[in-house]
N, C-alpha and C positions, 0 to 999 in steps of 0.2 A: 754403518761403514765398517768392514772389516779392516782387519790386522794389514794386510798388502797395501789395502789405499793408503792408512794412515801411515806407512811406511815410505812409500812411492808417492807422494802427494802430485796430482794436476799441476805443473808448472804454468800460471798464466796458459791452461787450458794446449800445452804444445804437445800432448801426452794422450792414449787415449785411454778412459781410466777402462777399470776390471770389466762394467756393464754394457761399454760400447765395445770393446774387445767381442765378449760374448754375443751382442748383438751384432755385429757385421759376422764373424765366421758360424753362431749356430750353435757353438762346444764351450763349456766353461772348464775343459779342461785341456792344460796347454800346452800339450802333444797334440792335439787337435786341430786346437788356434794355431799349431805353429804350422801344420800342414797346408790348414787351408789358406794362410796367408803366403805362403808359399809357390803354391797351385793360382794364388791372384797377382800373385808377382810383386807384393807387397815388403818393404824389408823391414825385418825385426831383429831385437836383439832377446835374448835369455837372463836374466837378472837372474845374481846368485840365489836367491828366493825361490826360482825357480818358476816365477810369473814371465810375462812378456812385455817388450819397452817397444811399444808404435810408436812414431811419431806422426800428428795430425800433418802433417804437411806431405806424406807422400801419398794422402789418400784425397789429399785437394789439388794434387797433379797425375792428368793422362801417364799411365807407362810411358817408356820410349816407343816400344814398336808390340803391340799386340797380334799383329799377323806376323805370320813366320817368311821370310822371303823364298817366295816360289817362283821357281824356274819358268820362262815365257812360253805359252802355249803355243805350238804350230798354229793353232784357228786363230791367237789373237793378233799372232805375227802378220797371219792374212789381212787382217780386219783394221791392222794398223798400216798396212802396209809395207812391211819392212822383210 
């Protein structure tokens, strides 16, 4: 266990520690992870340590809206009739 975990400890596991961080984005470094978590619409915070603070609970809920709201097609206007 490094110096960050024993710092940051797993709160009754609501936290996701340094290995699953690295495991979900790919990067163990956290310019990286803050990117990619970013880019997955995940929200994080910046601890003065300069590590990353997830919480497991936004990644055991759907985003709000993953598609982006697109304007109604003429064809599908057809197809729906309207």
């Amino acid at each position: 266990m490094d110096a960050k975990e024993q710092e940051f400890p797993s709160v009754d596991g609501l936290m996701l520690s340094a290995a699953e961080l690295k495991a979900l984005t790919g990067y163990a470094r956290t310019k990286l992870q803050a990117r990619v978590l970013g880019s997955l619409g995940v929200p994080y915070v910046i601890r003065p340590d300069n590590s990353l603070l997830v919480l497991r609970m936004h990644l055991q809920v759907a985003p709000k809206s993953i598609e982006r709201d697109r304007p109604m097609l003429n064809s599908a206007r057809r197809r729906l009739g309207l």
